[in-house]
LOLOTOR-271059 format. One record per residue: residue in three letters; x, y, z of N, C-alpha, C, CB in turn; residue number from 1. Coordinates in pm, whole numbers. Glycine has a CB too. Layout:
<pts>
<pt ala, <X, Y, Z>, <X, Y, Z>, <X, Y, Z>, <X, Y, Z>, NUM>
...
</pts>
This chain:
<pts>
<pt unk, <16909, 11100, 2088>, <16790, 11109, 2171>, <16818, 11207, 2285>, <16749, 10968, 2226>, 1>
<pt unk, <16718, 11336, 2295>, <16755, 11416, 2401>, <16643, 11360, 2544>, <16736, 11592, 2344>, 2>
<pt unk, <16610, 11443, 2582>, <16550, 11444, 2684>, <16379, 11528, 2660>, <16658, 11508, 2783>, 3>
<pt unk, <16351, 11641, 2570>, <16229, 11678, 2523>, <16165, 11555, 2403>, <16252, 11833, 2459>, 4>
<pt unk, <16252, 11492, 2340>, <16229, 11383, 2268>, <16182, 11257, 2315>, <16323, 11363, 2214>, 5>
<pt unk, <16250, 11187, 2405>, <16218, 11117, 2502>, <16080, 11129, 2576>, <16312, 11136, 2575>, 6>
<pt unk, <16033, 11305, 2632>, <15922, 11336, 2647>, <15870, 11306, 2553>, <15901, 11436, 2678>, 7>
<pt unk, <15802, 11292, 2464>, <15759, 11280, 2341>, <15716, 11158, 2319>, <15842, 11314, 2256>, 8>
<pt unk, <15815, 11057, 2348>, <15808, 10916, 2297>, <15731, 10900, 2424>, <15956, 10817, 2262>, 9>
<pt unk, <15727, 10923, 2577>, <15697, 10857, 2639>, <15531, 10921, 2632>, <15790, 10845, 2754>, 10>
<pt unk, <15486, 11062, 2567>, <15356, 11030, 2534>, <15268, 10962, 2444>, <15326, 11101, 2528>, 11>
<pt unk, <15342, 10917, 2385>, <15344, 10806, 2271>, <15282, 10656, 2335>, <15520, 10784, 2215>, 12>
<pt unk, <15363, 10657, 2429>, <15398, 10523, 2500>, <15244, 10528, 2616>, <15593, 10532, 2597>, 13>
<pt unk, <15202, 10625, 2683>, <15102, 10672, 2760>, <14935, 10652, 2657>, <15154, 10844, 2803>, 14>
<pt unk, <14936, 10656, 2531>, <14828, 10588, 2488>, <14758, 10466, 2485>, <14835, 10600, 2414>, 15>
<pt unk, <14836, 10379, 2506>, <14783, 10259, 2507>, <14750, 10238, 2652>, <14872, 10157, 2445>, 16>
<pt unk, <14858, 10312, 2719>, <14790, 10315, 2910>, <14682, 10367, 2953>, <14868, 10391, 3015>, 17>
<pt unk, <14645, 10491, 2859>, <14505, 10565, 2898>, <14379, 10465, 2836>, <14498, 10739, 2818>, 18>
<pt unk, <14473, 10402, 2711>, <14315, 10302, 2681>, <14269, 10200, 2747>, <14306, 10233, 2560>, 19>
<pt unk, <14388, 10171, 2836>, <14362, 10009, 2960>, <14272, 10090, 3068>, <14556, 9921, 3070>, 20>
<pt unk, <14351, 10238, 3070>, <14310, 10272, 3202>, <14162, 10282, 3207>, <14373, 10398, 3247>, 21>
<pt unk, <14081, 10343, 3110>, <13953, 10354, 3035>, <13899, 10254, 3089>, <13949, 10350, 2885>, 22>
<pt unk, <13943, 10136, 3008>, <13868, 10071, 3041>, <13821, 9942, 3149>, <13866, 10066, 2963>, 23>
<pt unk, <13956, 9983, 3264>, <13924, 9917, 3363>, <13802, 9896, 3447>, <13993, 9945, 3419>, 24>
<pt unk, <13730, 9798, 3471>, <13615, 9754, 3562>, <13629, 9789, 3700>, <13597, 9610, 3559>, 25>
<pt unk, <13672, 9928, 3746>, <13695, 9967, 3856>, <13640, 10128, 3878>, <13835, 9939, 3873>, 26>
<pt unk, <13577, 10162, 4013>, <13515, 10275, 4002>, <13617, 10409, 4010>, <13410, 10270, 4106>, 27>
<pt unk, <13707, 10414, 4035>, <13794, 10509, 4039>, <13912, 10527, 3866>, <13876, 10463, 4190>, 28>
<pt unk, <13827, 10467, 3740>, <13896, 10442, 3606>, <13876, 10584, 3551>, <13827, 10313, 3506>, 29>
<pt unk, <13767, 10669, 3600>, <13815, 10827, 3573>, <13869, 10896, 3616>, <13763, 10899, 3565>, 30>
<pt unk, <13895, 10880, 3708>, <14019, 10955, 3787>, <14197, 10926, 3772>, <13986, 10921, 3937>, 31>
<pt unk, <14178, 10754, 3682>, <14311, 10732, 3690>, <14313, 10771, 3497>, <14363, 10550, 3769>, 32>
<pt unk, <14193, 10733, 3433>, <14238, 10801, 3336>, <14277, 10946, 3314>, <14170, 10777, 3270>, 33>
<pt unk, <14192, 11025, 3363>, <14222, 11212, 3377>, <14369, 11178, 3455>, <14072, 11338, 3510>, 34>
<pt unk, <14382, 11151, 3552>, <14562, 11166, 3551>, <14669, 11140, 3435>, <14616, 11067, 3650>, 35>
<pt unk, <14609, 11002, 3407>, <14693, 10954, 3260>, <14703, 11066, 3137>, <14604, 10813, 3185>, 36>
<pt unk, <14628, 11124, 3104>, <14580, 11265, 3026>, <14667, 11368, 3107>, <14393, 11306, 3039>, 37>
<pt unk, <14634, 11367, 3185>, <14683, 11530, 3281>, <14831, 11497, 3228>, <14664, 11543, 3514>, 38>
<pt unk, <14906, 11432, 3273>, <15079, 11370, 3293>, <15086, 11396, 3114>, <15112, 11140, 3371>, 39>
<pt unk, <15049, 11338, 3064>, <15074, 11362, 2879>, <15063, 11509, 2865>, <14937, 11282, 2758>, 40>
<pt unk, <14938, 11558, 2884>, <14959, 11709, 2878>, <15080, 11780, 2921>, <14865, 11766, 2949>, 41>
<pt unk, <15108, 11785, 3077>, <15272, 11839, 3096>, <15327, 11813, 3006>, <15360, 11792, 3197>, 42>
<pt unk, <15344, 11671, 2958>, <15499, 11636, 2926>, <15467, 11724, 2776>, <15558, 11427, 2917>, 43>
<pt unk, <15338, 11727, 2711>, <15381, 11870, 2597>, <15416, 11985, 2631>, <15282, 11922, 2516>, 44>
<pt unk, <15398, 12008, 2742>, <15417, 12157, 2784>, <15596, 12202, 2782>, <15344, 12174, 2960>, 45>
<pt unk, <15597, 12038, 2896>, <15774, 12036, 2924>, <15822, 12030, 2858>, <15847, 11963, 2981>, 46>
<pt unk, <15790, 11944, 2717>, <15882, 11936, 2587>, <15936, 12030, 2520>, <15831, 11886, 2497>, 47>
<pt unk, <15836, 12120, 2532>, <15843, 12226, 2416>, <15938, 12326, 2468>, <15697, 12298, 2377>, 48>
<pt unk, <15856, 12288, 2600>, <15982, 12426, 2681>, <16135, 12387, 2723>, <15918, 12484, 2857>, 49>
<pt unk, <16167, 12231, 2743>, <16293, 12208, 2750>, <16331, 12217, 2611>, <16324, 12086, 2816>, 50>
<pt unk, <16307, 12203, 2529>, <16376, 12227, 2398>, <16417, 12304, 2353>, <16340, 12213, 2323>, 51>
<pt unk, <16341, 12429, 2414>, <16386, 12537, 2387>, <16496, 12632, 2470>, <16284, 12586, 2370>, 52>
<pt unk, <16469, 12514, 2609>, <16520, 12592, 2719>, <16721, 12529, 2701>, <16407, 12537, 2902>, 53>
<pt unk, <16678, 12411, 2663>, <16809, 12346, 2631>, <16903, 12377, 2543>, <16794, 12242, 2601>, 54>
<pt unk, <16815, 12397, 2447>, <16866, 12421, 2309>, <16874, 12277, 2233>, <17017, 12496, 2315>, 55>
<pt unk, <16775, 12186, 2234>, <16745, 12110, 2205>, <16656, 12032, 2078>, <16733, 12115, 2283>, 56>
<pt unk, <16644, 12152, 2039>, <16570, 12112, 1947>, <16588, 12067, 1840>, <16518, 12169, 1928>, 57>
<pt unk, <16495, 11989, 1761>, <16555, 11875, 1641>, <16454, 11804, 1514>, <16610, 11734, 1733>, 58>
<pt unk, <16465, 11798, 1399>, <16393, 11744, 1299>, <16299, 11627, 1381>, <16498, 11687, 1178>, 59>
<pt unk, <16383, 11552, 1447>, <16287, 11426, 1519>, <16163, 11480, 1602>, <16384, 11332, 1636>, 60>
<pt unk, <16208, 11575, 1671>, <16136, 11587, 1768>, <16032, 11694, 1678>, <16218, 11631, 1908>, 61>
<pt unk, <16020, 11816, 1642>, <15930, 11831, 1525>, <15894, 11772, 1498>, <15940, 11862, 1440>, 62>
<pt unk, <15906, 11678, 1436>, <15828, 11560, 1354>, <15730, 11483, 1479>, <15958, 11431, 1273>, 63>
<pt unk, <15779, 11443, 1585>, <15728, 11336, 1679>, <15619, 11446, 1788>, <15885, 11243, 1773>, 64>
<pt unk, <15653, 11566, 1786>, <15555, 11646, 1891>, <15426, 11645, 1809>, <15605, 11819, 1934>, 65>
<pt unk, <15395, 11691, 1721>, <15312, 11735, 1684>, <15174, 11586, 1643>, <15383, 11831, 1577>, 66>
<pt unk, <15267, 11479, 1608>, <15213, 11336, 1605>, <15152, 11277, 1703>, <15299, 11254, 1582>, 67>
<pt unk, <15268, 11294, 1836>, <15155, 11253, 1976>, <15074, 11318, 2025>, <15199, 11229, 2091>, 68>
<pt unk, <15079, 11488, 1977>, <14947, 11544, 2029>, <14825, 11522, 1966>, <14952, 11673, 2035>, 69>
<pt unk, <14858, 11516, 1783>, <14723, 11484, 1740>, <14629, 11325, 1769>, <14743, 11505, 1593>, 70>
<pt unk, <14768, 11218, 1796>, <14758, 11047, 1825>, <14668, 11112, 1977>, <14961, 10921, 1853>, 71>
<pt unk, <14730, 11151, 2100>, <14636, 11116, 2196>, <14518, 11223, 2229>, <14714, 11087, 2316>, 72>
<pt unk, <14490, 11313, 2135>, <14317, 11380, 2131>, <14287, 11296, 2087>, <14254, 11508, 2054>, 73>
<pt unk, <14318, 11253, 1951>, <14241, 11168, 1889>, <14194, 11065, 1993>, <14312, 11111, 1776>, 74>
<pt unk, <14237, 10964, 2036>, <14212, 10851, 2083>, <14125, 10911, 2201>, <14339, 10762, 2113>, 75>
<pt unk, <14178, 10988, 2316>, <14101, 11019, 2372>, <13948, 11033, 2344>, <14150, 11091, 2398>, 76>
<pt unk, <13933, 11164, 2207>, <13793, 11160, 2158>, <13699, 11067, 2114>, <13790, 11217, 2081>, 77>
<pt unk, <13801, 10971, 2029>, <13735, 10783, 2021>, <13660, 10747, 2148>, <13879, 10643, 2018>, 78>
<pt unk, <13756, 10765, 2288>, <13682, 10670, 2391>, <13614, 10751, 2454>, <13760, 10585, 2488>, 79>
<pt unk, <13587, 10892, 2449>, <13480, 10960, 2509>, <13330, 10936, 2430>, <13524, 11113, 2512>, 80>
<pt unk, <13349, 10948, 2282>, <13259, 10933, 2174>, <13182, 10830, 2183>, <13314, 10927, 2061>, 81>
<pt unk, <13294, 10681, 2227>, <13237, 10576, 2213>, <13129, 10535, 2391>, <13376, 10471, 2161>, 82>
<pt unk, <13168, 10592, 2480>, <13153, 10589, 2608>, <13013, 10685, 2611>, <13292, 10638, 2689>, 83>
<pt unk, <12978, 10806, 2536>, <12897, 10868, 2553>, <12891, 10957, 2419>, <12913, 10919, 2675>, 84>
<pt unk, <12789, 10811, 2324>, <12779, 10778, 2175>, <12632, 10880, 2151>, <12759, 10578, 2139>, 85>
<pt unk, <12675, 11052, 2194>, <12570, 11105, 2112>, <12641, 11227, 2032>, <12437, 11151, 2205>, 86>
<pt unk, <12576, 11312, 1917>, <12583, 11429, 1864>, <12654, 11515, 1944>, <12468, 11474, 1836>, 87>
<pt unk, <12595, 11532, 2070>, <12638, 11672, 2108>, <12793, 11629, 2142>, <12541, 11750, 2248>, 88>
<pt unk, <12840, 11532, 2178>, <13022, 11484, 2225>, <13045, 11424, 2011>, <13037, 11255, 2426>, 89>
<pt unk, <13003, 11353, 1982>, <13042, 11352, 1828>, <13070, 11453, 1729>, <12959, 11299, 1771>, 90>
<pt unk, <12994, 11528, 1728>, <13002, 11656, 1654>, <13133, 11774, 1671>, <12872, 11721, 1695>, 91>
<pt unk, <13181, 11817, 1781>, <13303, 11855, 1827>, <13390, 11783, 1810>, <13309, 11879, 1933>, 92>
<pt unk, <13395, 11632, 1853>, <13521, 11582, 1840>, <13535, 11510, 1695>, <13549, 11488, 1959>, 93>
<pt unk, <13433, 11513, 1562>, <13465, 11500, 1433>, <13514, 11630, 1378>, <13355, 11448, 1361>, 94>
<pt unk, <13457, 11791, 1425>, <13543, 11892, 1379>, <13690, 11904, 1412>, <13490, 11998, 1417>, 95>
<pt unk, <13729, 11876, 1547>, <13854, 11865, 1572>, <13952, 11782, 1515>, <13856, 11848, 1671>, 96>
<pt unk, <13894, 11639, 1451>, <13961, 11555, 1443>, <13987, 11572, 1276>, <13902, 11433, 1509>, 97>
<pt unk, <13872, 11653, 1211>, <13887, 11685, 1079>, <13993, 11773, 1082>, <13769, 11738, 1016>, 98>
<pt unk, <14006, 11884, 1150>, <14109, 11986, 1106>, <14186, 11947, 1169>, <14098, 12122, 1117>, 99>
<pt unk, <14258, 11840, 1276>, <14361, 11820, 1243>, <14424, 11732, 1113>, <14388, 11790, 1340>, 100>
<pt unk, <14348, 11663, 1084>, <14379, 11563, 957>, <14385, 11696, 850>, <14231, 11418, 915>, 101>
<pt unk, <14322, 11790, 812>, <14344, 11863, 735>, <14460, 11997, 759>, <14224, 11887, 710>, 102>
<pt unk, <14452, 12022, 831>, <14598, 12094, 888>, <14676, 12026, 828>, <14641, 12095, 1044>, 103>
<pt unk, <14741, 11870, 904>, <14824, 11835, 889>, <14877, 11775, 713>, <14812, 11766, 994>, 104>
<pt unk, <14763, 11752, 639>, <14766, 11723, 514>, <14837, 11836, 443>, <14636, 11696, 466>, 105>
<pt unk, <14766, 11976, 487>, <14801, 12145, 441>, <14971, 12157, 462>, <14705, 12284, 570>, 106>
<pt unk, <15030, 12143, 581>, <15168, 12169, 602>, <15207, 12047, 478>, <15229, 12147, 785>, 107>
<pt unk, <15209, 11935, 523>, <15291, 11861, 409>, <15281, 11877, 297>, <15284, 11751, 401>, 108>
<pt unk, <15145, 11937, 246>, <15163, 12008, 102>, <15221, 12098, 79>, <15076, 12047, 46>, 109>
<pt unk, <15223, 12194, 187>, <15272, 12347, 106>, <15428, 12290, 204>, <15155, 12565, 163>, 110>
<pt unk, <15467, 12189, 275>, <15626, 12177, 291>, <15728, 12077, 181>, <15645, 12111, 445>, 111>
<pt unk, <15649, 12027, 93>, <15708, 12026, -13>, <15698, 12113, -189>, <15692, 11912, -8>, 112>
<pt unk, <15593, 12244, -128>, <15608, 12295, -205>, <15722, 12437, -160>, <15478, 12302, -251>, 113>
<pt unk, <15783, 12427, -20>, <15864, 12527, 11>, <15792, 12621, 59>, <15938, 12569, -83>, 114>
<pt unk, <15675, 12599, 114>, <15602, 12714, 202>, <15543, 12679, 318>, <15498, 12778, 135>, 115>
<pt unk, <15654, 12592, 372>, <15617, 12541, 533>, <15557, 12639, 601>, <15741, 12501, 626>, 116>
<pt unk, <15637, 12772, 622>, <15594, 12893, 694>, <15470, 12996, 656>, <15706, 12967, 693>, 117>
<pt unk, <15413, 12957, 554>, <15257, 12987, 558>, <15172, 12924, 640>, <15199, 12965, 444>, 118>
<pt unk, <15207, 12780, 693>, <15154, 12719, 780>, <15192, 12702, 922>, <15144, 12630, 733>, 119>
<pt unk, <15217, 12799, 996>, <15252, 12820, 1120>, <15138, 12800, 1235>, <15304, 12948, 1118>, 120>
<pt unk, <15216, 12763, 1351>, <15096, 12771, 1432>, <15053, 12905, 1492>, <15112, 12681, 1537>, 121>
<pt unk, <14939, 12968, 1468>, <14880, 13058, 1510>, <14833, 13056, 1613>, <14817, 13088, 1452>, 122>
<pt unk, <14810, 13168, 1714>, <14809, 13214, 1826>, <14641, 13143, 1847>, <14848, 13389, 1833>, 123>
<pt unk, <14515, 13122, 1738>, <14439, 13076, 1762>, <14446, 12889, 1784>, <14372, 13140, 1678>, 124>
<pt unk, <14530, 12856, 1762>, <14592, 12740, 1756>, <14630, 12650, 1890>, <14700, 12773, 1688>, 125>
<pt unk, <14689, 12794, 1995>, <14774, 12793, 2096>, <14666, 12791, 2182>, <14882, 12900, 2109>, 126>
<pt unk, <14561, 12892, 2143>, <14427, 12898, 2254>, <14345, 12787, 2265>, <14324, 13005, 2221>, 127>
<pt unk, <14341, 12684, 2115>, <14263, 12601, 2088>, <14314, 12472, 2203>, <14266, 12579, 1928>, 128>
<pt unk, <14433, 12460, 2170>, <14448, 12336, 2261>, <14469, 12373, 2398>, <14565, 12247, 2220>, 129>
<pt unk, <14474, 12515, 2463>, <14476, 12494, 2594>, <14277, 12480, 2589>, <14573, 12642, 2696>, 130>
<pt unk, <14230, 12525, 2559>, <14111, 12479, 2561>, <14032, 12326, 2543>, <14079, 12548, 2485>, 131>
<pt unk, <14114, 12265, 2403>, <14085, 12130, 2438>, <14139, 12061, 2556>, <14119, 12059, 2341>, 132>
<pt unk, <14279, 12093, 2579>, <14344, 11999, 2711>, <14231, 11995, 2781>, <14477, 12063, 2811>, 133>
<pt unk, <14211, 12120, 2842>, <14100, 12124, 2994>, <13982, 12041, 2967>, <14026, 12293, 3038>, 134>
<pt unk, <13957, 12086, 2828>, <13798, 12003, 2820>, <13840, 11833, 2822>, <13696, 12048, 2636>, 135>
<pt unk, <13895, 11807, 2770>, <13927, 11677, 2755>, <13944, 11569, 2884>, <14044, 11688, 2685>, 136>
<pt unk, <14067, 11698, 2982>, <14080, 11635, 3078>, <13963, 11637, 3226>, <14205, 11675, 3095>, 137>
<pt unk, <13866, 11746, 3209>, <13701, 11749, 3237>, <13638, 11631, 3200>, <13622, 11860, 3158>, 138>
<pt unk, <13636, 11603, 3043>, <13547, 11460, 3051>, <13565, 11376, 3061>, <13490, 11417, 2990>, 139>
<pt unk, <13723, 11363, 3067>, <13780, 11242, 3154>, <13727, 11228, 3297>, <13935, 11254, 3168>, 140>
<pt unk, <13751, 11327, 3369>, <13725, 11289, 3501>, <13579, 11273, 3534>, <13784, 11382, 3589>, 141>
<pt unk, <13498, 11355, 3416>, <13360, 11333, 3482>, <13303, 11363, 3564>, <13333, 11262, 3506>, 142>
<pt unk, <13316, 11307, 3708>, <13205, 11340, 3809>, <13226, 11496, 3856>, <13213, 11233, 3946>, 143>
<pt unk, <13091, 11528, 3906>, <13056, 11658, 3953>, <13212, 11681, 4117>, <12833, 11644, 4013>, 144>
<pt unk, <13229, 11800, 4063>, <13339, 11862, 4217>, <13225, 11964, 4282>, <13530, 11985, 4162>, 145>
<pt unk, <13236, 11929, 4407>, <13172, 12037, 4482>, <13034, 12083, 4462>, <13244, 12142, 4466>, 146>
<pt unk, <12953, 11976, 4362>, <12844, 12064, 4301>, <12861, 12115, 4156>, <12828, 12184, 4386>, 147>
<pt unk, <12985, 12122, 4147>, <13007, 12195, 3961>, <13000, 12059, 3871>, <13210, 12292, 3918>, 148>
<pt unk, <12909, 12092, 3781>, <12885, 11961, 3667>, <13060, 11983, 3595>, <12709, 12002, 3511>, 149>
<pt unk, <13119, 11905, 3624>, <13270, 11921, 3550>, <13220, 11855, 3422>, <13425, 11832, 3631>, 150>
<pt unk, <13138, 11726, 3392>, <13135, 11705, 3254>, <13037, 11832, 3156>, <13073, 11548, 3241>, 151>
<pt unk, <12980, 11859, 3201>, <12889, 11939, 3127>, <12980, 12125, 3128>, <12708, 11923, 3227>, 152>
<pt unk, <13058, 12148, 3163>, <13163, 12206, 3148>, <13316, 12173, 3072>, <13169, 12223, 3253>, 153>
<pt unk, <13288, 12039, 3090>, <13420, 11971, 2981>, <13338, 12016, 2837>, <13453, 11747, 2995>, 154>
<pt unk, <13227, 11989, 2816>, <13129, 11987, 2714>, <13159, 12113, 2650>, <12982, 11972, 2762>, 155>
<pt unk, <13100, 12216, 2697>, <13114, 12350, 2696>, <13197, 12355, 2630>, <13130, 12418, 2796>, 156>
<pt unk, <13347, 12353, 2686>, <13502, 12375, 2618>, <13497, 12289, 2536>, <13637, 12359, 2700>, 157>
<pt unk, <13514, 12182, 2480>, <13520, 12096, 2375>, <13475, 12224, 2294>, <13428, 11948, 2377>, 158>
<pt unk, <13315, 12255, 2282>, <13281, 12368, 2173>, <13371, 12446, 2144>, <13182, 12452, 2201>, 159>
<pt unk, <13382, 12545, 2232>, <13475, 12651, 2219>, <13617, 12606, 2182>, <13476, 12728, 2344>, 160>
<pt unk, <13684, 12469, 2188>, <13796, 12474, 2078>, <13779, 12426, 1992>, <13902, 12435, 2092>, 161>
<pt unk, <13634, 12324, 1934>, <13611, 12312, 1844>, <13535, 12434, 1733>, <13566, 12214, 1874>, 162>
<pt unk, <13526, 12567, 1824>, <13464, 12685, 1711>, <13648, 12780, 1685>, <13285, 12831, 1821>, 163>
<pt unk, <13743, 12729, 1757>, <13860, 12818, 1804>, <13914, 12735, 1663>, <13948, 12802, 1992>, 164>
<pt unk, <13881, 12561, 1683>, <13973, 12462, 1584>, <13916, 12524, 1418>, <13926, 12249, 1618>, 165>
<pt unk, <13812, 12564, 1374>, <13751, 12609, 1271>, <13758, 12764, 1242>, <13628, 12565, 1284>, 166>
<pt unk, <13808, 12816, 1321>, <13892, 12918, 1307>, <13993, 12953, 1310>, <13880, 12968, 1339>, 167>
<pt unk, <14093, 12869, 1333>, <14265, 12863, 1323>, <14260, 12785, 1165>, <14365, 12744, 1481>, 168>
<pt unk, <14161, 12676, 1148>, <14188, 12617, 1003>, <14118, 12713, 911>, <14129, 12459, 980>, 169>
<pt unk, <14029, 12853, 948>, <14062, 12930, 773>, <14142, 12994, 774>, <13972, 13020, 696>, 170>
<pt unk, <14200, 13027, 907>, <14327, 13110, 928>, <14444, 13028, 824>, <14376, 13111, 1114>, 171>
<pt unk, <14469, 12935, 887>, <14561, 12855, 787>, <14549, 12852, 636>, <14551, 12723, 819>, 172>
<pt unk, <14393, 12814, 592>, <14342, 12817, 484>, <14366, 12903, 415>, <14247, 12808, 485>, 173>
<pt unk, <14358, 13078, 450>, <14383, 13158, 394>, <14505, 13220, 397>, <14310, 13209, 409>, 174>
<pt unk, <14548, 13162, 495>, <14720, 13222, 461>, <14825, 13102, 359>, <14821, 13240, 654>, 175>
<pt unk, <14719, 13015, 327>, <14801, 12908, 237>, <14752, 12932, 59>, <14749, 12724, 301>, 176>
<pt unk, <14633, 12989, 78>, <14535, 13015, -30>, <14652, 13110, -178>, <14379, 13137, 61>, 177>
<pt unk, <14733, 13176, -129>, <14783, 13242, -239>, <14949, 13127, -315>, <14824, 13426, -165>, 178>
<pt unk, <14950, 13046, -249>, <15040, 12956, -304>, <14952, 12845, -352>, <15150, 12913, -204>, 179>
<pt unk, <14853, 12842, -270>, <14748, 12670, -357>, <14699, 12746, -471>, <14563, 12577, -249>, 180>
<pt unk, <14675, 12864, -476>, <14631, 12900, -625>, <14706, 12919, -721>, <14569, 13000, -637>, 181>
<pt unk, <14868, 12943, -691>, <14942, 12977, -790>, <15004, 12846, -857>, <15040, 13075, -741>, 182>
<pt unk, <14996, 12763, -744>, <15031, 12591, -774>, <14899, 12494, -894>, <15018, 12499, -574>, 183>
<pt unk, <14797, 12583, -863>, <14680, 12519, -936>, <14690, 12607, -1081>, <14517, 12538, -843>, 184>
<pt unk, <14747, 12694, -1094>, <14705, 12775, -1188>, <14839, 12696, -1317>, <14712, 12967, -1128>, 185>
<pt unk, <14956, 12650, -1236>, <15059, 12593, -1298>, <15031, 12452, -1376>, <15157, 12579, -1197>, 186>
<pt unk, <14929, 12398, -1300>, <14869, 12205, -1360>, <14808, 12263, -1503>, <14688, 12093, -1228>, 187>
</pts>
């Protein structure tokens, strides 16, 4: 167990806190959830970069980064969805939540067919989630700053990484497309 790993586990561990925090009967529960979110976000940031900065890096932790980022959008998008149960917040966060389930289905196929590295993360990938973070951590907090509708700007971004998330997955799609056909052509 290093220390970017550890990061990892402890965003792991921060899901079930953002879902109490949610749903506490107290008026300040968006502000302590958007912190709870904010703190998980670093610790992907820090992970990735102590791991690299350490020389730390490891099968576990591969395996475990990529799990708690898709575990706490997800959940997050559950309790925004369920909190503010229309189309325009549903619709983004079922595209997102599709391509990650399908991403992640794509690598484990083509990584036991030996073409992990057709499935890389792409630079549209990298844009997508700094875009979801913000939005996410926007409709967490909700209320207006200064006059600026922050949710209706969380809104906004949700789109834009949900049109960024549907464009990193044909990216993927098509850079996986010449091994899923040669694999289909073999059955």
């Amino acid at each position: 167990m290093n220390i970017p790993n550890t990061l990892t586990l402890l965003r792991i561990v921060m899901i079930p806190v953002l879902v109490l925090v949610f749903y506490l009967p107290v008026d300040w529960r968006n502000y302590a959830a958007c912190a709870v979110f904010s703190a998980a976000a670093l610790t992907d940031l820090l992970d990735g970069y102590l791991a690299r900065r350490l020389n730390q890096t490891s099968p576990l932790g591969a395996f475990l980064d990529p799990v708690a980022d898709k575990l706490m959008v997800a959940v997050v998008l559950v309790l925004l969805v369920q909190a503010d149960p229309s189309i325009r917040l549903a619709l983004p966060a079922a595209v997102i939540v599709g391509r990650e389930i399908t991403v992640s289905a794509l690598r484990e196929w083509m990584a036991e067919l030996g073409a992990r590295s057709k499935v890389a993360v792409s630079v549209y990938g990298k844009i997508k989630t700094i875009a979801q973070m913000i939005a996410l951590i926007l409709l967490l907090f909700r209320e207006p700053v200064l006059g600026l509708p922050v949710y209706e700007t969380g809104l906004v971004l949700l789109y834009v990484a949900a049109v960024l998330t549907l464009i990193s997955l044909c990216q993927y799609l098509l850079s996986a497309w010449p091994k899923l056909r040669e694999t289909a052509r073999k059955q």
